[in-house]
C-alpha positions as CSV (number, residue, x, y, z in Angstrom):
1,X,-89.2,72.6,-59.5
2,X,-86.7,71.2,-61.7
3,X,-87.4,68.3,-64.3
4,X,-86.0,65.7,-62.2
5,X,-87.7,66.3,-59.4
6,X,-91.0,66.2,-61.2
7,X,-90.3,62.7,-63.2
8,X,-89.5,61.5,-59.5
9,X,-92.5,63.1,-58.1
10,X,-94.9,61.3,-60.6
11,X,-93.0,57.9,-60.6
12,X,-94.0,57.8,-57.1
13,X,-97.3,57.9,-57.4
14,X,-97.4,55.4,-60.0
15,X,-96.0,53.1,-57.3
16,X,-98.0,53.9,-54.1
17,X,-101.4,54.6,-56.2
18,X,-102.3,50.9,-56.3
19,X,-101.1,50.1,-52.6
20,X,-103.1,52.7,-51.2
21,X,-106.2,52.0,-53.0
22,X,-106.7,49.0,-51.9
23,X,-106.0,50.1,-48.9
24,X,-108.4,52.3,-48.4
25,X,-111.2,49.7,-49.9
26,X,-110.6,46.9,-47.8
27,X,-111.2,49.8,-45.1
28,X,-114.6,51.2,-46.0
29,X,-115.9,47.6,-47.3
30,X,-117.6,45.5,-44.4
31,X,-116.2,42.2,-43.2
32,X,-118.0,39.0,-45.1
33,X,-119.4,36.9,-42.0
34,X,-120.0,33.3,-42.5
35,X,-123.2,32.5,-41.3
36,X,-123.0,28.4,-42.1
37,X,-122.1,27.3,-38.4
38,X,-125.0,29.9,-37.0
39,X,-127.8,28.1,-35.1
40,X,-131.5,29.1,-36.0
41,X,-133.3,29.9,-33.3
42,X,-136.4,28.5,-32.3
43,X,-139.4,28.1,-29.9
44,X,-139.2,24.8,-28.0
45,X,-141.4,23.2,-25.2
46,X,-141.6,19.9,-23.7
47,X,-143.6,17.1,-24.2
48,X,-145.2,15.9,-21.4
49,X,-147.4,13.2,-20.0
50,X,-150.7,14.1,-18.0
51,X,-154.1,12.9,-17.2
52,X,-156.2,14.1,-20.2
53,X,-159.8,13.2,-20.3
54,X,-161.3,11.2,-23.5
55,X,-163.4,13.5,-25.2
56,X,-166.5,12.9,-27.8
57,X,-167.5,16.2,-29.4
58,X,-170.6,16.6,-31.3
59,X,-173.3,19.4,-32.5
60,X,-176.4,19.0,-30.4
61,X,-179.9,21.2,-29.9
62,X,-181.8,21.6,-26.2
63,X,-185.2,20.1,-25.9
64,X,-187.3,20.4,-23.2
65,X,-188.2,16.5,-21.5
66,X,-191.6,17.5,-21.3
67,X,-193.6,19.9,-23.3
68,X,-197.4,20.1,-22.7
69,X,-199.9,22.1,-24.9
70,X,-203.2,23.8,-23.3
71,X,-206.4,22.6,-25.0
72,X,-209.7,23.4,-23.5
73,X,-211.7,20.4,-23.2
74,X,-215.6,22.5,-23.2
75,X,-216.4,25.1,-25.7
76,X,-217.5,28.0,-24.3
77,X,-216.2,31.9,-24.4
78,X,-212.7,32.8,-23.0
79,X,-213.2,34.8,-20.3
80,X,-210.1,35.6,-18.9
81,X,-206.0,35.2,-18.9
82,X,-204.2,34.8,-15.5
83,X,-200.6,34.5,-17.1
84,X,-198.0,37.0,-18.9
85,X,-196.7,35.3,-22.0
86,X,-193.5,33.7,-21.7
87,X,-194.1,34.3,-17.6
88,X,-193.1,31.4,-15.8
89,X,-195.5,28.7,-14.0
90,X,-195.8,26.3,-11.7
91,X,-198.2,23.0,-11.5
92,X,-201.4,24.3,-10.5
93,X,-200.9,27.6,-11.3
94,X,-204.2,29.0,-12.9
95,X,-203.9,29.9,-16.8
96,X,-207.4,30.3,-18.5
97,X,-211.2,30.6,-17.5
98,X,-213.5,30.2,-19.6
99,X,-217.3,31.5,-19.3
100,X,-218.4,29.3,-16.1
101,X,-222.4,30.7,-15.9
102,X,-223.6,27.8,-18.5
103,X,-222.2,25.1,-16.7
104,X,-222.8,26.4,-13.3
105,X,-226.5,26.4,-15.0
106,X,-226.2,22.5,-15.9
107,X,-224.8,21.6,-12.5
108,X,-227.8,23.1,-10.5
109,X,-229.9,21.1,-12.8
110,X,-228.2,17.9,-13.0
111,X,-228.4,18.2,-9.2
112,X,-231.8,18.5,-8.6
113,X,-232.3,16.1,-11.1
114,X,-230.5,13.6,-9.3
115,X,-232.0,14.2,-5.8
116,X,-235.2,13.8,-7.5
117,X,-234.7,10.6,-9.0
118,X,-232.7,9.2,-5.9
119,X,-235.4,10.1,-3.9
120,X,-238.6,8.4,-6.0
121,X,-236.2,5.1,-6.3
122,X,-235.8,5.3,-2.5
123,X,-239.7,5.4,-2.2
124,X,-240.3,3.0,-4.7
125,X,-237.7,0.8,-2.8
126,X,-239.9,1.0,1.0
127,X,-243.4,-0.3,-1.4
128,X,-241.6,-2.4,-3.4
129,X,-240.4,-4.7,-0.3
130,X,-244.7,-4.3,0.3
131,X,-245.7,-5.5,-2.8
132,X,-247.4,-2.7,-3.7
133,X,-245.4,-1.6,-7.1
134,X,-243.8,-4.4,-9.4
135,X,-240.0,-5.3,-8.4
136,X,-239.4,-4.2,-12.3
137,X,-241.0,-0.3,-11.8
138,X,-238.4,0.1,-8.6
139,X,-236.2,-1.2,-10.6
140,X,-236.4,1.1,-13.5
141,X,-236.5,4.2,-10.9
142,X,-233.0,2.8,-9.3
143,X,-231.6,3.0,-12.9
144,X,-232.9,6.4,-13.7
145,X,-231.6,7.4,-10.3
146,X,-228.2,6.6,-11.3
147,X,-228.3,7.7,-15.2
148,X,-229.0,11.4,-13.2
149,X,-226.3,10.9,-10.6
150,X,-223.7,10.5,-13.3
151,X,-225.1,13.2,-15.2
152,X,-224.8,15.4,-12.1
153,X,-220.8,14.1,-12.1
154,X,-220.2,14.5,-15.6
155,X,-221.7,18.5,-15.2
156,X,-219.1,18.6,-12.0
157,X,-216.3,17.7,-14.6
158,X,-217.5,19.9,-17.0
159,X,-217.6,23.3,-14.7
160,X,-214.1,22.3,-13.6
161,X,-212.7,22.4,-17.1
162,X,-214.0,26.0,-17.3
163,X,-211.1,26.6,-14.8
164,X,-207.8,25.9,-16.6
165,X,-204.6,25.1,-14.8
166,X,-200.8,24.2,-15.3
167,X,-200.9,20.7,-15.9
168,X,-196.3,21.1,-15.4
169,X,-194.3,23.6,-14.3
170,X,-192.0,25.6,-17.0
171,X,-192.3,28.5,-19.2
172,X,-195.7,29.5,-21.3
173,X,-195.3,30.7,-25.0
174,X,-197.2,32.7,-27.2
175,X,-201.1,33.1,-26.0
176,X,-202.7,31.7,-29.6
177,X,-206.1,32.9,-28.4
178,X,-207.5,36.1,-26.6
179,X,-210.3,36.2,-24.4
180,X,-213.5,37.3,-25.7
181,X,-213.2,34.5,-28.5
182,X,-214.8,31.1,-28.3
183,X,-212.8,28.3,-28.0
184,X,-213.6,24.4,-28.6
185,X,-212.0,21.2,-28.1
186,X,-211.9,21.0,-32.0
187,X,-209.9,23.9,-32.4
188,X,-206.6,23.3,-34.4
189,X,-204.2,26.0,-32.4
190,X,-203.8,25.3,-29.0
191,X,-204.3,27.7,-26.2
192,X,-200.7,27.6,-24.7
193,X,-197.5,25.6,-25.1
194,X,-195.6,25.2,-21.7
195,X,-192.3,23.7,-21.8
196,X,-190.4,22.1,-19.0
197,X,-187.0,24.1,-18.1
198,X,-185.4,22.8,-15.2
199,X,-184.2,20.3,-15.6
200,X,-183.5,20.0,-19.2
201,X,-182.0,17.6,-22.0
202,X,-179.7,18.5,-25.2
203,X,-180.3,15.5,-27.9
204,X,-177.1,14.9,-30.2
205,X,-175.5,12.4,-32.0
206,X,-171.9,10.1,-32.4
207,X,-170.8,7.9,-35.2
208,X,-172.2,4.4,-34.9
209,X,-168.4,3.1,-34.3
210,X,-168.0,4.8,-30.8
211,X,-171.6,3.3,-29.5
212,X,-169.5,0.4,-27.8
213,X,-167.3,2.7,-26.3
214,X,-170.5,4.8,-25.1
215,X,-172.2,1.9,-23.7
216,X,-168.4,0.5,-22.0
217,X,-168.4,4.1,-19.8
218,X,-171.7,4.4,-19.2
219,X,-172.3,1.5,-16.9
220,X,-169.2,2.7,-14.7
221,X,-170.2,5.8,-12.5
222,X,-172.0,7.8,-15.1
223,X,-170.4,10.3,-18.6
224,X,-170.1,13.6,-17.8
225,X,-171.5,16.0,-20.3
226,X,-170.3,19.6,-20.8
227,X,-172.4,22.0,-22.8
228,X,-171.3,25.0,-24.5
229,X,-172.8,27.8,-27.0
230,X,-172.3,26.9,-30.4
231,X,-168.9,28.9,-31.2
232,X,-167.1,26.6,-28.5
233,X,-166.8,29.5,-26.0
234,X,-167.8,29.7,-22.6
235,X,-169.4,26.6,-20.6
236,X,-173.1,27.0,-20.6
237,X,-173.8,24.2,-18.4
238,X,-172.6,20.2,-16.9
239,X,-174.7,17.4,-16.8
240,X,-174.8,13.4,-17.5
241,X,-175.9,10.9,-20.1
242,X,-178.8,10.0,-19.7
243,X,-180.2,8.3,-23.0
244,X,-178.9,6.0,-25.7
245,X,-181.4,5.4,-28.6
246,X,-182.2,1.8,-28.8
247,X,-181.2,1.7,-32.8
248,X,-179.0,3.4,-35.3
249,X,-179.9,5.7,-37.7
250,X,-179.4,3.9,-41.0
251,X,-179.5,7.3,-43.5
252,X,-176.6,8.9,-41.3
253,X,-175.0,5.7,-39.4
254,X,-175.5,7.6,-36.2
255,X,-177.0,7.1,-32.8
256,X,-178.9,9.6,-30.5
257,X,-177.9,10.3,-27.3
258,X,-179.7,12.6,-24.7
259,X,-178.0,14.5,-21.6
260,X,-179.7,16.0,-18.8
261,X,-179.1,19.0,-17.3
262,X,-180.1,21.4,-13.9
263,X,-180.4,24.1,-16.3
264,X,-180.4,26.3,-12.9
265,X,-180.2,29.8,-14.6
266,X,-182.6,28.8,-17.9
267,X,-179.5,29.6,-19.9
268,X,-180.0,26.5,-21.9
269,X,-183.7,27.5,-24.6
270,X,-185.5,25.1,-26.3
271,X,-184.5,24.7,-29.6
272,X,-181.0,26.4,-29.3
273,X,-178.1,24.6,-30.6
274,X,-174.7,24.1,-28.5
275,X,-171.4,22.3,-28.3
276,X,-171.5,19.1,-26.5
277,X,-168.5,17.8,-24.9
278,X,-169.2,13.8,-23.5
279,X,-166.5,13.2,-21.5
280,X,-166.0,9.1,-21.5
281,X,-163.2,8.6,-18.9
282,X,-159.5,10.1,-18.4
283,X,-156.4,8.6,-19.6
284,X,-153.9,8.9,-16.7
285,X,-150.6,9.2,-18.8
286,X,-151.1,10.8,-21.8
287,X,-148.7,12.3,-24.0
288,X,-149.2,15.8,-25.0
289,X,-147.4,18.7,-27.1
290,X,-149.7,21.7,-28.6
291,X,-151.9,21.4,-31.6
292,X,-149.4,23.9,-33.2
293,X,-146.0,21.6,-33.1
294,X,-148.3,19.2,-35.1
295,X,-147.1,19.3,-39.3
296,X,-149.0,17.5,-42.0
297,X,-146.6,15.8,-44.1
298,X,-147.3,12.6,-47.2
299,X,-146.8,10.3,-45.1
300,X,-149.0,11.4,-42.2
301,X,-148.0,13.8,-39.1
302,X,-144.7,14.3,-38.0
303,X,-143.1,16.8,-35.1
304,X,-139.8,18.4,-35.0
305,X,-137.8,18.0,-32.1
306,X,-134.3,19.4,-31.0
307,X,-131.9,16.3,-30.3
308,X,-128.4,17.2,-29.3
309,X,-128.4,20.7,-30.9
310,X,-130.4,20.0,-34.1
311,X,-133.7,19.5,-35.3
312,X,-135.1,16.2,-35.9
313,X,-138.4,15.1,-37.4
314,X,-140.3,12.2,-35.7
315,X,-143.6,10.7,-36.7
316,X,-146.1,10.6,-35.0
317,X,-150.1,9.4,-34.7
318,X,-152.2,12.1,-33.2
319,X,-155.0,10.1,-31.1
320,X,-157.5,13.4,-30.5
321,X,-157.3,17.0,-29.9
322,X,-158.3,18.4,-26.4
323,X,-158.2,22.4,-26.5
324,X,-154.5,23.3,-27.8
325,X,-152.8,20.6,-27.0
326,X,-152.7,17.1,-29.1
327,X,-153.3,13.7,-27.2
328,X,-150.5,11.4,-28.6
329,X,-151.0,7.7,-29.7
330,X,-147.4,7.1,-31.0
331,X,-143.9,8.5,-31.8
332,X,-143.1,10.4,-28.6
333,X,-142.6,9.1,-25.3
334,X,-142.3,12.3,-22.7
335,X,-140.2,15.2,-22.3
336,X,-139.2,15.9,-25.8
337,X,-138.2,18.9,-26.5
338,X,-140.7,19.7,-29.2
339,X,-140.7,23.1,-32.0
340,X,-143.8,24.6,-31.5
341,X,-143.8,27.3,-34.1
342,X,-141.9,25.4,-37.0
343,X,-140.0,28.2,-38.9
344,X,-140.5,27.5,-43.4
345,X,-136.6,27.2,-43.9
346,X,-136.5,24.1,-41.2
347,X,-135.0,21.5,-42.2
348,X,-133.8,17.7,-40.4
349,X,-130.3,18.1,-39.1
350,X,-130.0,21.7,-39.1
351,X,-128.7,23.2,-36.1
352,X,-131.0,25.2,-34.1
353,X,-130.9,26.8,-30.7
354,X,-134.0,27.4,-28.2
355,X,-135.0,31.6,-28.5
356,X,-135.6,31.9,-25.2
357,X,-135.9,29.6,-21.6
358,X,-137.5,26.4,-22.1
359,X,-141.0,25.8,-21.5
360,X,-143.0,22.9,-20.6
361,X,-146.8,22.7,-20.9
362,X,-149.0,23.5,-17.8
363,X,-148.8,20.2,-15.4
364,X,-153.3,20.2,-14.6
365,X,-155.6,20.4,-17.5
366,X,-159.1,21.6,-16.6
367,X,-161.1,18.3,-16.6
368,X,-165.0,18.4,-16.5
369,X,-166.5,16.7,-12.9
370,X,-167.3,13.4,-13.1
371,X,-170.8,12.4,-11.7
């Protein structure tokens, strides 16, 4: 290769060397995409208005309406146990017996003490009208007649204590006492407890402010009360109010209320503790978006909702919370379409776009009966 053909060779590629690596950069380097006009996606739903019921919620703990504890009324040995503990009773049923020969003893003997009496006072009676014995000696023999009849009663009493019965139907607890052991009316431990179970109450309380509200509802057809365990999950049980305390607690500024229920099942016990659900009345157009589309804000709760492509905040007064949804009081009128899951980087007039189909919140809620 001669020397001019090498200084045109190299001047050549002094020229194109630039040009074609830019070329070849702009080629392997990916195109910048400007992401300011992109819309965020985001989940949206409607707010809608529905009958929702107006809820009080409170912490209460069953108690049975009538709990009855076995005395005996006689001393005397226990004899024998008719009943399981913790078995069920009925009235009537037969519990306890306790040693009847002593007082089977004082019967016989009150009664023949009493026929014996009666009869000299009737004697007395047939000579008296003959003069024969003063008016004051029959007298005294009608009296003694009597003091033995009533001793002959009181010794009928006393053999039927010896036989011990369910005063109330429910269920027994622990047996305190074994037979074999001698028992007394001045024993401290009772013999039994029996507690009524069907039907059964749940006492609780509500703030002193809602007691007007209470007392408005319960004069109409009656508050329904729902019971359930005390995690909020799964219904235990549906009754109605039944009691409102006649004063308010003036160490906690609360008033008790009872609720009765059928307790069919004895899934309600004594002494458990559930949630209780008083259901006052239903508001027949309610506006409603879920708990989640609710954001806490300095100047109180706000939602966002999408208006013509981009997000907009609205306040807003949340009146109570029902499940997962939030009964409105103010700031949204219906059909809004609400952000339910509010992303971090959201912000008032950015433009957003729905991720998927619209949905709207379920048109029935689940409201307890009324009764």
């Amino acid at each position: 290769m001669s020397r001019r053909t090498r200084i045109f060779l190299g001047g050549l590629v002094l020229l194109l060397g630039p040009a074609l690596f830019f070329r070849f950069a702009s080629i392997s380097r990916p195109e910048r995409i400007d992401h300011k006009d992109e819309a965020l996606a985001v989940e949206v739903i409607a707010a809608r208005v529905q009958p929702m019921p107006v809820l009080l919620q409170s912490v209460g703990q069953v108690v049975s309406q009538h709990t009855v504890q076995i005395r005996p009324q006689i001393s005397g040995m226990l004899k024998q146990v008719f009943f399981k503990e913790g078995q069920s009773v009925s009235k009537g049923q037969r519990l306890f017996q306790i040693e009847p020969a002593p007082f089977e003893a004082a019967l016989a003997s009150a009664k023949a003490a009493s026929e014996n009496t009666k009869g000299n006072a009737d004697r007395l009676e047939a000579i008296a009208k003959k003069g024969y014995v003063t008016q004051q000696d029959y007298l005294n023999a009608r009296a003694l007649a009597d003091q033995a009849e009533s001793a002959y009663l009181q010794a009928q009493i006393n053999l039927s204590y010896a036989d011990i019965r369910a005063p109330i139907g429910g269920r027994t607890g622990s047996v305190t006492i074994k037979s074999g052991n001698i028992v007394s009316p001045a024993d401290a431990a009772q013999l039994v407890t029996i507690n009524e179970m069907q039907p059964i109450l749940v006492q609780f309380s509500v703030p002193q402010q809602f007691l007007g509200r209470v007392r408005q509802y319960q004069v109409r057809p009656g508050i329904s009360v729902s019971i359930a365990d005390d995690k909020g999950v799964g219904k235990l049980d549906e009754g109605a109010l039944v009691f409102i305390d006649n004063a308010v607690n003036t160490s906690t500024g609360t008033v008790t209320l009872k609720a009765q229920m059928p307790n069919d099942h004895e899934q309600l016990w004594p002494g458990q503790y559930v949630d209780v659900s008083m259901q006052l009345t239903v508001e027949p157009k309610a506006v409603v978006v879920p708990q989640a589309a609710i954001q806490a804000g300095q100047n109180g709760n706000y939602v966002y909702v999408m208006a013509q492509g981009k997000a907009e905040s609205r306040d807003v007064t949340v009146d109570r919370q029902v499940g997962d949804l939030a009964v409105l009081a103010a700031g949204l009128a219906g059909n809004e379409q609400v952000i339910v899951k509010v992303p971090r980087n959201l912000r008032s007039g950015m433009k957003i776009a729905p991720a998927a189909a619209v949905t709207s919140l379920p048109a029935e809620v689940t409201l307890p009966a009324s009764r």
